[in-house]
N, C-alpha and C positions, 0 to 999 in steps of 0.2 A: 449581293453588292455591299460592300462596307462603305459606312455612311462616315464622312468627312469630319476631321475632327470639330471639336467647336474650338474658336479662337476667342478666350475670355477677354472681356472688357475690362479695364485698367483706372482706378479712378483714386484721384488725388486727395477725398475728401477722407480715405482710410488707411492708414499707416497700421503696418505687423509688426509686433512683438514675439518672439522664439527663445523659449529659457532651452538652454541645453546643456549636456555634463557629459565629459567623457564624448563628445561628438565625433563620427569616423567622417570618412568621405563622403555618402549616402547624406547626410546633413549640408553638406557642399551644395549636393544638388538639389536639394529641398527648398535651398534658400534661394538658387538661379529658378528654380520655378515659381517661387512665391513672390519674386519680383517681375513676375510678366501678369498679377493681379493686382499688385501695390508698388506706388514707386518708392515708399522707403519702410525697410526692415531695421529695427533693432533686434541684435541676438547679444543675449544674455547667458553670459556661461558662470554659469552657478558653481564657481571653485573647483571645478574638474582634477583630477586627481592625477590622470595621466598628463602627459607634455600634450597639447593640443595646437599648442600654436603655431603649426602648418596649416592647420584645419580652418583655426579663426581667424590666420592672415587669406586665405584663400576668399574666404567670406567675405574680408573689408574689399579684398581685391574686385570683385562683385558689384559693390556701391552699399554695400551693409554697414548700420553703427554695430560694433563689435565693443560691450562693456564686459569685462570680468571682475567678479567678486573675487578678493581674497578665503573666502572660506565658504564652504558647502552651506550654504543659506536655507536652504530650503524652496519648491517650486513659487508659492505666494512671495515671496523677499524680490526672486530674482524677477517674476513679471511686476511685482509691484515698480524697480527698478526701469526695467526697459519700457513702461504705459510711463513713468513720470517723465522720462528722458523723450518719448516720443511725441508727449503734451507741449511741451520745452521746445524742441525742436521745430515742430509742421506744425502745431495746433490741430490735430485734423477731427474732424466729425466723428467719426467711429474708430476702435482700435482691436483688430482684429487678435485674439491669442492664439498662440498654437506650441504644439508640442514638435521636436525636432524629427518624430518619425510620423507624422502626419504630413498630408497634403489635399486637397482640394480637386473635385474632379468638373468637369464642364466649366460654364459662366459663371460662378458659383458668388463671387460679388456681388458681380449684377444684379443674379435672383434674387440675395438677400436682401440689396439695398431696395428693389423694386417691391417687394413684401411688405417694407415699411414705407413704404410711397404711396400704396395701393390701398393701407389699412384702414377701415374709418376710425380707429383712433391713434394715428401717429404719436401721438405726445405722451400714450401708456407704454410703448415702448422701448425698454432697455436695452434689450439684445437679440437678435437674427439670430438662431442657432441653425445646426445640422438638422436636415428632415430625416437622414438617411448616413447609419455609418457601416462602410462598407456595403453599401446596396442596400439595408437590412433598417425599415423604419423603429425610430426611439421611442418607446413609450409617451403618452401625452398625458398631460389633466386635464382636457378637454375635449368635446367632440366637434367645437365648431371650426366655420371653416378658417379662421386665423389661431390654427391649435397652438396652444401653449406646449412647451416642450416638459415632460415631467422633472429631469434632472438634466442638463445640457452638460455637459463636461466641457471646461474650459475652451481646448483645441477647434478652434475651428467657430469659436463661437464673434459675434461682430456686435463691441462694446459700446454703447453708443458714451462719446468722453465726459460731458457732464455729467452721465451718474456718477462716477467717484466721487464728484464734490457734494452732488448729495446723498449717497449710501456708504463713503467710505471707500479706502482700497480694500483689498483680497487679505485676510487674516493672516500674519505671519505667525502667528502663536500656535496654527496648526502644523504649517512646518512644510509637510506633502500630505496627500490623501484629503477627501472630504473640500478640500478650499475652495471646490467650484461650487459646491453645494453648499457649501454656507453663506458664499457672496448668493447662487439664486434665492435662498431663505431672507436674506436683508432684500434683494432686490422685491422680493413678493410683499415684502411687508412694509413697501414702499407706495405701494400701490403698482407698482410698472407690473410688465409681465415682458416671457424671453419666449417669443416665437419662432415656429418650426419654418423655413426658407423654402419653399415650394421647389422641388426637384434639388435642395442642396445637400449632396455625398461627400463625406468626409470618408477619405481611405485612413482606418487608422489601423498602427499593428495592434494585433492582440495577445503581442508576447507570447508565453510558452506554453500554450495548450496542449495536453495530455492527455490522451482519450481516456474515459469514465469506463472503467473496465470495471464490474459485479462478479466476482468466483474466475474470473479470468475470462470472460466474455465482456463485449466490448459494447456498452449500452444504447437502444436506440430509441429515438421517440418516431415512429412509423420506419421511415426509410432514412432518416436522419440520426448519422452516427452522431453519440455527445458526446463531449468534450471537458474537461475540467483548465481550466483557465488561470494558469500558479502564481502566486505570488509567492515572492521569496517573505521567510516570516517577518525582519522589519517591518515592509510593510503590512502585513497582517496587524501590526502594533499599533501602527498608525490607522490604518481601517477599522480598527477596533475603538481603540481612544477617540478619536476625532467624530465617529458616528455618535459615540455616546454621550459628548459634549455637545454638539453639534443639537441630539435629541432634546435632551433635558434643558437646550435654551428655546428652541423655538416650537415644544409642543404643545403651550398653550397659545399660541397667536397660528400654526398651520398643524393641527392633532393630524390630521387625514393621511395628508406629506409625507410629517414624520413616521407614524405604521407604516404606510407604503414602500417607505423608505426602509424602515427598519425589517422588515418581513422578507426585502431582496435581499440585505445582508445579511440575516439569519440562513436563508436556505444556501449562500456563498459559503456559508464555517461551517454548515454543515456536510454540505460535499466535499471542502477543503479538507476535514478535520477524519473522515469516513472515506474518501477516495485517493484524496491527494496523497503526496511525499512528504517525507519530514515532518511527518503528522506532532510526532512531542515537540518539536520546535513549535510548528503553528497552536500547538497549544499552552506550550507558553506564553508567544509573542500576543495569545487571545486574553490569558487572565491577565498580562502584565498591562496588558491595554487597559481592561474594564478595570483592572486595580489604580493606575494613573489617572482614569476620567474621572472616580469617586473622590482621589484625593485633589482633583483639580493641575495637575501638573502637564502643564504643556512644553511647545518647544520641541527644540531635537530629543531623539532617544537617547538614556543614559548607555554612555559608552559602555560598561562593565555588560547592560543588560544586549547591546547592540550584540559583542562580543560573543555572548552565549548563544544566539541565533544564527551565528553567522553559519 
């Protein structure tokens, strides 16, 4: 017997923010389904490069604020953009981020907002995250039962609006890559913490996975085929840079974090750089990273060097 769907609960006290680039139709409907959780979205089109605006009138058609940057800003610029404008507009209590191919499965509000209702210490908390992306439970730094989420990614995560005034917005000097993790390193060093949502799944994609193939065999852990997970190499430049800025600021106030942190990205470059494609690209886009974090040089990627990756 297939069980009924759940009808999510709708609450006024949380307004959505969505940067998107290059948005197809698929983003249409992400945003008609994300207002049957929140009554208002702002979507934020980050300089999009194609003619989109069939796309972004369909959205306002919807009841969405529809803002566009003149120029490709970077993911932190563009939600920095649609959290201030959504502050401005509803005032609301929490402000949910998300990425334009994400979505939210069951009550998924609800539970979040009921976790911090439930908590015995409401007032440490910053942000409701995902307990579960794609079915598939996130790493924690804790074992109790209000687990703290080890690294949340943005998407899907529910802000609560005061912290920006007291931790700051989202770092725009990073650009993309790492900016969810460096706002969770200020939020931790704030004393708050970002908990896991009891039963909340985020579907998100996971772009162009390649199966891990050794001598042309297609690698398993038990009966579980693996996978390699690509990144085109820009952003390998920025995953690169932004980790090791990111490190060498906050590893004396969370060392633990940081290893932890740095020990998943190491074993990433190394499957990337031993399995993946376009292995001298992605090795490029690795030294040119670790060579920009040394010299401190943030920001977008220099054209000339974007060029040579492409």
């Amino acid at each position: 017997m297939t069980e009924a769907p759940i009808t999510p609960r709708q609450f006024g006290s949380v307004a959505a923010v969505v940067s998107v680039f290059n948005p197809a139709a698929a983003a249409v409907e992400n945003v008609r389904w994300l207002l049957r959780y929140v009554p208002h979205v702002v979507v934020v089109n980050d300089g999009s490069s194609a003619d989109v605006t069939a796309v972004l009138s369909q959205m306002k058609a919807l009841g969405a604020v529809v803002i566009s940057l003149g120029v490709n800003s970077g993911i932190a610029a563009a939600l920095n953009t649609g959290i201030q404008a959504a502050r401005t507009r509803w005032s609301p209590e929490w402000v949910v981020t998300m990425d334009q191919d994400s979505r939210f499965s069951g009550d998924y509000i609800g539970q979040a907002l009921d976790a911090e209702k439930m908590s015995r210490n409401p007032e440490t908390i910053a942000m409701v995250c995902a307990q579960l992306h794609n079915g598939m439970p996130l790493p924690v730094l804790n074992a109790d039962t209000e687990a703290e989420v080890f690294d949340p990614m943005q998407s899907g995560t529910l802000i609560r609006a005061t912290v920006f005034d007291r931790v700051g917005y989202l770092d725009e000097a990073l650009f993309i890559d790492c900016v969810d993790s460096e706002f969770n390193a200020r939020v931790r060093n704030a004393g708050l913490r970002a908990i896991a949502g009891p039963g909340c799944n985020l579907e998100h994609s996971l772009g162009d996975a390649r199966p891990l193939r050794v001598l042309g065999w297609h690698a398993r852990l038990g009966q579980k085929r693996l996978f390699v997970h690509y990144h085109a190499p820009f952003r390998v430049y920025y995953i690169t840079r932004n980790s090791l800025v990111m490190a060498r600021k906050y590893f004396r106030q969370q060392p633990l974090w940081v290893i932890r942190r740095m020990g998943m990205e190491l074993q990433s470059h190394v499957v990337r750089l031993v399995y993946g494609p376009n292995r001298r690209k992605h090795a490029l886009a690795t030294l040119s990273g670790i060579r920009d974090a040394m010299r401190g040089r943030l920001g977008k990627i220099d054209e000339q060097l974007a060029a040579r990756l492409r």
